[in-house]
TIVO-2410 file (N, C-alpha, C; in nm, 3 decimals):
# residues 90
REC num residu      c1      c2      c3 atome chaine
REC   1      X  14.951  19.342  -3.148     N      A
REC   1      X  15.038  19.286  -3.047    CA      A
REC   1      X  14.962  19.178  -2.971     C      A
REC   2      X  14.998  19.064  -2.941     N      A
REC   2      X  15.000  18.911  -2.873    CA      A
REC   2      X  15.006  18.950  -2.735     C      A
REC   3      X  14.893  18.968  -2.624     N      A
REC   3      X  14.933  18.974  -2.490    CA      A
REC   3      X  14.940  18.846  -2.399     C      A
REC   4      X  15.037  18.809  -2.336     N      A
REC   4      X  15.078  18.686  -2.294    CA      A
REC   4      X  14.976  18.646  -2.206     C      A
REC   5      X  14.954  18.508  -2.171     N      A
REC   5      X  14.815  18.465  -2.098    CA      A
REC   5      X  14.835  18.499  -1.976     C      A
REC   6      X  15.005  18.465  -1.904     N      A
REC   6      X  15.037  18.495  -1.768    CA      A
REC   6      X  15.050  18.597  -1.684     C      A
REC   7      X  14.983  18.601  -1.578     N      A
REC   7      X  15.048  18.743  -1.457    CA      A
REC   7      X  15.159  18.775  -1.506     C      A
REC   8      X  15.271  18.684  -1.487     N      A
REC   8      X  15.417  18.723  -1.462    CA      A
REC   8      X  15.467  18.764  -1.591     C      A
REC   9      X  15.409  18.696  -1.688     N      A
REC   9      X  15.486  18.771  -1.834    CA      A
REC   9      X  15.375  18.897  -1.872     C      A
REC  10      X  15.257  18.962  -1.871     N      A
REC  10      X  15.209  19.047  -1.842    CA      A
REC  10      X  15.296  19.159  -1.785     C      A
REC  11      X  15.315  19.148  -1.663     N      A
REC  11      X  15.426  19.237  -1.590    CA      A
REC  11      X  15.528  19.267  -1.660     C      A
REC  12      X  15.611  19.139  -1.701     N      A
REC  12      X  15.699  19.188  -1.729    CA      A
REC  12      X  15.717  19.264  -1.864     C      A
REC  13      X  15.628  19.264  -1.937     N      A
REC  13      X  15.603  19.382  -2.065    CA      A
REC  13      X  15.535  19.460  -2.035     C      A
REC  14      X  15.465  19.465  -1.955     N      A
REC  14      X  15.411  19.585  -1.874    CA      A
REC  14      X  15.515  19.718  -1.829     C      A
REC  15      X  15.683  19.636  -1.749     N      A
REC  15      X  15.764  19.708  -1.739    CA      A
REC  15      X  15.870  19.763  -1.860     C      A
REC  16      X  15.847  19.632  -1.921     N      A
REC  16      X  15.943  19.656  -2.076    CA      A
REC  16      X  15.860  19.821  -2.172     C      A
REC  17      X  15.735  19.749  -2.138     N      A
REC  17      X  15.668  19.913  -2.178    CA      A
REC  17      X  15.680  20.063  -2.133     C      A
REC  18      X  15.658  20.027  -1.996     N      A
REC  18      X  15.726  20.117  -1.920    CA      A
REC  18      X  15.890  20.191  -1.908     C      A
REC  19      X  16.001  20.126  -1.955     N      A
REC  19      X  16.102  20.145  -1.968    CA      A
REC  19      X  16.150  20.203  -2.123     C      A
REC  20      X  16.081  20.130  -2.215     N      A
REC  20      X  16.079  20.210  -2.374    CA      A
REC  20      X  16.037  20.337  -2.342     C      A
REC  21      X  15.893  20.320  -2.319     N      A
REC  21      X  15.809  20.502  -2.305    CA      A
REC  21      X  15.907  20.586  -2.246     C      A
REC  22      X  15.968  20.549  -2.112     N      A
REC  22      X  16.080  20.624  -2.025    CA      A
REC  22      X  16.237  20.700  -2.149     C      A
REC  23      X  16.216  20.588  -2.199     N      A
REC  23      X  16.368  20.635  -2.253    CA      A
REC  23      X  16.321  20.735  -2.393     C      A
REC  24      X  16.214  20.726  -2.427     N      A
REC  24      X  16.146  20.846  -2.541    CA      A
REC  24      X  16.196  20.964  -2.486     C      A
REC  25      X  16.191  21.030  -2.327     N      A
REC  25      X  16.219  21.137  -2.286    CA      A
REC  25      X  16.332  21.114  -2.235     C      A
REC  26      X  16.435  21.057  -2.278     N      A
REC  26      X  16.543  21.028  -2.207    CA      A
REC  26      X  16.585  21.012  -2.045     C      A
REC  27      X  16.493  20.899  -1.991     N      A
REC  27      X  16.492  20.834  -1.874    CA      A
REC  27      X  16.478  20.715  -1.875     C      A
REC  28      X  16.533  20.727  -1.732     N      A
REC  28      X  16.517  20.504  -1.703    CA      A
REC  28      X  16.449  20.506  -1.622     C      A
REC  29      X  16.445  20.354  -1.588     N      A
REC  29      X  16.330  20.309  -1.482    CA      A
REC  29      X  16.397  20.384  -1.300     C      A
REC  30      X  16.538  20.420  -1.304     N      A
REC  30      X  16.561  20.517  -1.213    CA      A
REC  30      X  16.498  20.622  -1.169     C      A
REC  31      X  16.430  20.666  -1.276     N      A
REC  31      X  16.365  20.776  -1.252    CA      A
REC  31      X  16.238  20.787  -1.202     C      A
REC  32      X  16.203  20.679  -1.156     N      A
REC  32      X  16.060  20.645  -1.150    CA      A
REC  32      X  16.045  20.645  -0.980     C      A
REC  33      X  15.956  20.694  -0.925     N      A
REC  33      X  15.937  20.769  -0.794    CA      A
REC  33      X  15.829  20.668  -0.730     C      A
REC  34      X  15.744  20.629  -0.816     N      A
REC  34      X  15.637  20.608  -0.776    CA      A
REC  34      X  15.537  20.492  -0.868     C      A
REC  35      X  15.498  20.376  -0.832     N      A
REC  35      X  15.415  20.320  -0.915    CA      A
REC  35      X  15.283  20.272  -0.873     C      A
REC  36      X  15.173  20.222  -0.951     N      A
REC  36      X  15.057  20.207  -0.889    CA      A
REC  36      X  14.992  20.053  -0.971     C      A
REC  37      X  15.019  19.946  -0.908     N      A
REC  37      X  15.022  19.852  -0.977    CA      A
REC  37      X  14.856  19.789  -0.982     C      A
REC  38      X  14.742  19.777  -1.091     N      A
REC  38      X  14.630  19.719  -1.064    CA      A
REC  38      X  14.608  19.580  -1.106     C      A
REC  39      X  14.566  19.524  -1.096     N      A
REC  39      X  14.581  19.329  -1.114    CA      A
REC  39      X  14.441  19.332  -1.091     C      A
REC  40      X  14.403  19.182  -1.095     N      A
REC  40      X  14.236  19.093  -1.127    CA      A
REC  40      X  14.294  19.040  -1.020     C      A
REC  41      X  14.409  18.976  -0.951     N      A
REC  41      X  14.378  18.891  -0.862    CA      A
REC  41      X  14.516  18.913  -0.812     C      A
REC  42      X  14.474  18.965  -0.671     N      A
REC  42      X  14.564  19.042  -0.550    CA      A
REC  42      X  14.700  18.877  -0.514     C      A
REC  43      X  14.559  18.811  -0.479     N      A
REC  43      X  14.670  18.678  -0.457    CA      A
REC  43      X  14.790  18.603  -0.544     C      A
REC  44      X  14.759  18.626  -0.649     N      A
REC  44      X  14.890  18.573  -0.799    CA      A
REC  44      X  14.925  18.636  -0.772     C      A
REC  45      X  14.927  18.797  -0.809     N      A
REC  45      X  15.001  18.952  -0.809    CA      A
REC  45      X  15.111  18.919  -0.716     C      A
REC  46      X  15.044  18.925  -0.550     N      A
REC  46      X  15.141  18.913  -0.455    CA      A
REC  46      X  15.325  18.847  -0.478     C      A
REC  47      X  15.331  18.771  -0.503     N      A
REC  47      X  15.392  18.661  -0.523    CA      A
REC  47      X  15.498  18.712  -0.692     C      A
REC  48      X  15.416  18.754  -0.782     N      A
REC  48      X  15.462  18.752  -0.935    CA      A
REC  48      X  15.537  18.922  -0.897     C      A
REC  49      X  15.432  18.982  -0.842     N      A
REC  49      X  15.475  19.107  -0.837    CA      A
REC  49      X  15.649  19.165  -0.780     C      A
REC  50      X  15.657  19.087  -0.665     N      A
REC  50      X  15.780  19.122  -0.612    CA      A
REC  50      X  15.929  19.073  -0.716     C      A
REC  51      X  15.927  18.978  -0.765     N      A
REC  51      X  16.014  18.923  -0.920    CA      A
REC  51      X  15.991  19.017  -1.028     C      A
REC  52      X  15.874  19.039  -1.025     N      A
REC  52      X  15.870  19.134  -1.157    CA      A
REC  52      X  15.972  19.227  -1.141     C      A
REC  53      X  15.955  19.335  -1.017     N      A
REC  53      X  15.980  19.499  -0.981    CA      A
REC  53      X  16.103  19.476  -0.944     C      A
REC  54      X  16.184  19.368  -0.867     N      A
REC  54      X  16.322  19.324  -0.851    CA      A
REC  54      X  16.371  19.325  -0.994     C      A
REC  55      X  16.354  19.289  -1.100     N      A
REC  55      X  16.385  19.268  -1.218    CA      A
REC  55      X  16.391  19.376  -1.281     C      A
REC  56      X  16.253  19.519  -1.262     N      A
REC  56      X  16.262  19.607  -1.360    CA      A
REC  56      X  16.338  19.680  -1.311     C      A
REC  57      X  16.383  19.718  -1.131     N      A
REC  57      X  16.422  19.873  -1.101    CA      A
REC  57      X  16.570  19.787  -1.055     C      A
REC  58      X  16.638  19.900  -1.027     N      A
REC  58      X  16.778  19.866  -0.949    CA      A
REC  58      X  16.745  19.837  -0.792     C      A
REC  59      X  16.786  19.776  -0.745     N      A
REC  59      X  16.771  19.743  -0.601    CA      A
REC  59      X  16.805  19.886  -0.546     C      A
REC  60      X  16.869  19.975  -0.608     N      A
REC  60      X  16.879  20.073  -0.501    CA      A
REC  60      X  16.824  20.237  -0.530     C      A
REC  61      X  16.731  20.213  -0.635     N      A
REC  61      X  16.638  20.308  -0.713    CA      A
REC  61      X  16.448  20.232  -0.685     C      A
REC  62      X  16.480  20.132  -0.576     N      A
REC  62      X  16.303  20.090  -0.560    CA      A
REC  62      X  16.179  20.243  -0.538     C      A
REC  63      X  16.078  20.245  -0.637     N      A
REC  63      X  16.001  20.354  -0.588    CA      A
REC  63      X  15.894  20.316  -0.496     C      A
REC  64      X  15.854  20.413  -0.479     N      A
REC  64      X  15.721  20.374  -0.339    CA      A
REC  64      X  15.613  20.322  -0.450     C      A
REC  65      X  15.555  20.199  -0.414     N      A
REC  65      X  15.432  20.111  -0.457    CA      A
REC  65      X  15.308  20.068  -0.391     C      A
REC  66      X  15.228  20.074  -0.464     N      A
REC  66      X  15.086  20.072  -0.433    CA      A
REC  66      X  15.022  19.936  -0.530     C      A
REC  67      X  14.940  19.853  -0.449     N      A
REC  67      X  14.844  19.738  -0.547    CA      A
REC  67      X  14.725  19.737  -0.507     C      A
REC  68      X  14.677  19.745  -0.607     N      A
REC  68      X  14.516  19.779  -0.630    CA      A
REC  68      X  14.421  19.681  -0.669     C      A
REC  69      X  14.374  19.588  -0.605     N      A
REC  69      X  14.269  19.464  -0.662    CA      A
REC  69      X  14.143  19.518  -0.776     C      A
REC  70      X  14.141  19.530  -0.894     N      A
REC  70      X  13.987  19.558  -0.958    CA      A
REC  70      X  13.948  19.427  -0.986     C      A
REC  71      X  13.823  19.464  -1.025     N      A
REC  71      X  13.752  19.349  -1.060    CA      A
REC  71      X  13.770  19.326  -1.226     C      A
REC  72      X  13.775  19.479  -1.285     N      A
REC  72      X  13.866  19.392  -1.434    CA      A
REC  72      X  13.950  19.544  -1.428     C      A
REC  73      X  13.990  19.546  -1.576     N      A
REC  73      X  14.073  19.617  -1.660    CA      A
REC  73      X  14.016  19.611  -1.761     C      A
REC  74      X  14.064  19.696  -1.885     N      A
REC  74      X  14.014  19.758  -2.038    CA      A
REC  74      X  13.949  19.676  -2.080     C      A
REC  75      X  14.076  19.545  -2.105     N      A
REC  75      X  14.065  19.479  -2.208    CA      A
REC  75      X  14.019  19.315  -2.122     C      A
REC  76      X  13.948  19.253  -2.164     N      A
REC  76      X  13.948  19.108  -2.101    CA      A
REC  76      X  14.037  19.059  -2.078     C      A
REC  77      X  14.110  19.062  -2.121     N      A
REC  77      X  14.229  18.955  -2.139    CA      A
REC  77      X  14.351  19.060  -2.030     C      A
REC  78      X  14.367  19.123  -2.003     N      A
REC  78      X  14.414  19.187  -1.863    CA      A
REC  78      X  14.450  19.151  -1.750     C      A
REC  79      X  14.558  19.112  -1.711     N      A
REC  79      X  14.535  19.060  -1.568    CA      A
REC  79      X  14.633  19.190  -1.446     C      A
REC  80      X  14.706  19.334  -1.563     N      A
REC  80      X  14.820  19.372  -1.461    CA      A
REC  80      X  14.761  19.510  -1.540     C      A
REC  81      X  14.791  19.623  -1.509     N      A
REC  81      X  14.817  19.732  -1.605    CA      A
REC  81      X  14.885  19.795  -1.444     C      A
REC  82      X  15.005  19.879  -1.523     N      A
REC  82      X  15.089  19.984  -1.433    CA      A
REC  82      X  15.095  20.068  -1.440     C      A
REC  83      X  15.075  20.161  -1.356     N      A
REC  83      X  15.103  20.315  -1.399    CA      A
REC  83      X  15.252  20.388  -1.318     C      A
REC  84      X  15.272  20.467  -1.342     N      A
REC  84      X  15.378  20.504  -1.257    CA      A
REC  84      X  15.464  20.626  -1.270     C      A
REC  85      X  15.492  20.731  -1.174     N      A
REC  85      X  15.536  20.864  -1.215    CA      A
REC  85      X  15.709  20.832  -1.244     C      A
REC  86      X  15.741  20.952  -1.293     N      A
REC  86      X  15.902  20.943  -1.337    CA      A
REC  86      X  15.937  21.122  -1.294     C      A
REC  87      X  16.074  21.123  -1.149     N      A
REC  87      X  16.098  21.268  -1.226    CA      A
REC  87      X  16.232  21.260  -1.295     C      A
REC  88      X  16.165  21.385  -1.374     N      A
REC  88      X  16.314  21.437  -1.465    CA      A
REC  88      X  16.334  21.550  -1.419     C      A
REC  89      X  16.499  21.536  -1.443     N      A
REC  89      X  16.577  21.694  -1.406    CA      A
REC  89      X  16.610  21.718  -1.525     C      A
REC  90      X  16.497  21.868  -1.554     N      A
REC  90      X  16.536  21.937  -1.647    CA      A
REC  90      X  16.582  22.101  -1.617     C      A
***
């Protein structure tokens, strides 16, 4: 897989990832309570971040968020990785 050079397209397959994995257990990004967003650079993030999360959740399913400045991630080429809880009612 090709990871895009940009913050903002980063994110946004970051969430597209996030939303496939979700629906494996039969959930959406509704379900998601909680996310923990880490970035290389707090200042792009700021700005890319709020478009991204408007885009992935429903305006009226927003979960509580957290951003985390590191100095890297895994892979070099990294600029976003997300984590984020989901509940299910089972």
């Amino acid at each position: 897989m090709s990871m895009p050079d940009t913050l903002e397209d980063q994110m946004a397959l970051a969430y597209r990832n996030v939303a496939e994995t979700l629906a494996h257990f039969g959930a959406t990004m509704n379900n998601v309570v909680e996310q923990v967003v880490y970035v290389t650079d707090m200042i792009a993030a700021s700005a890319a971040s709020l478009e991204a999360r408007k885009a992935a959740f429903p305006p009226e399913t927003l979960p509580a968020s957290t951003m985390v400045e590191v100095r890297a991630l895994a892979l070099p080429q990294l600029k976003v990785e997300i984590r984020v809880t989901a509940r299910l009612d089972i």
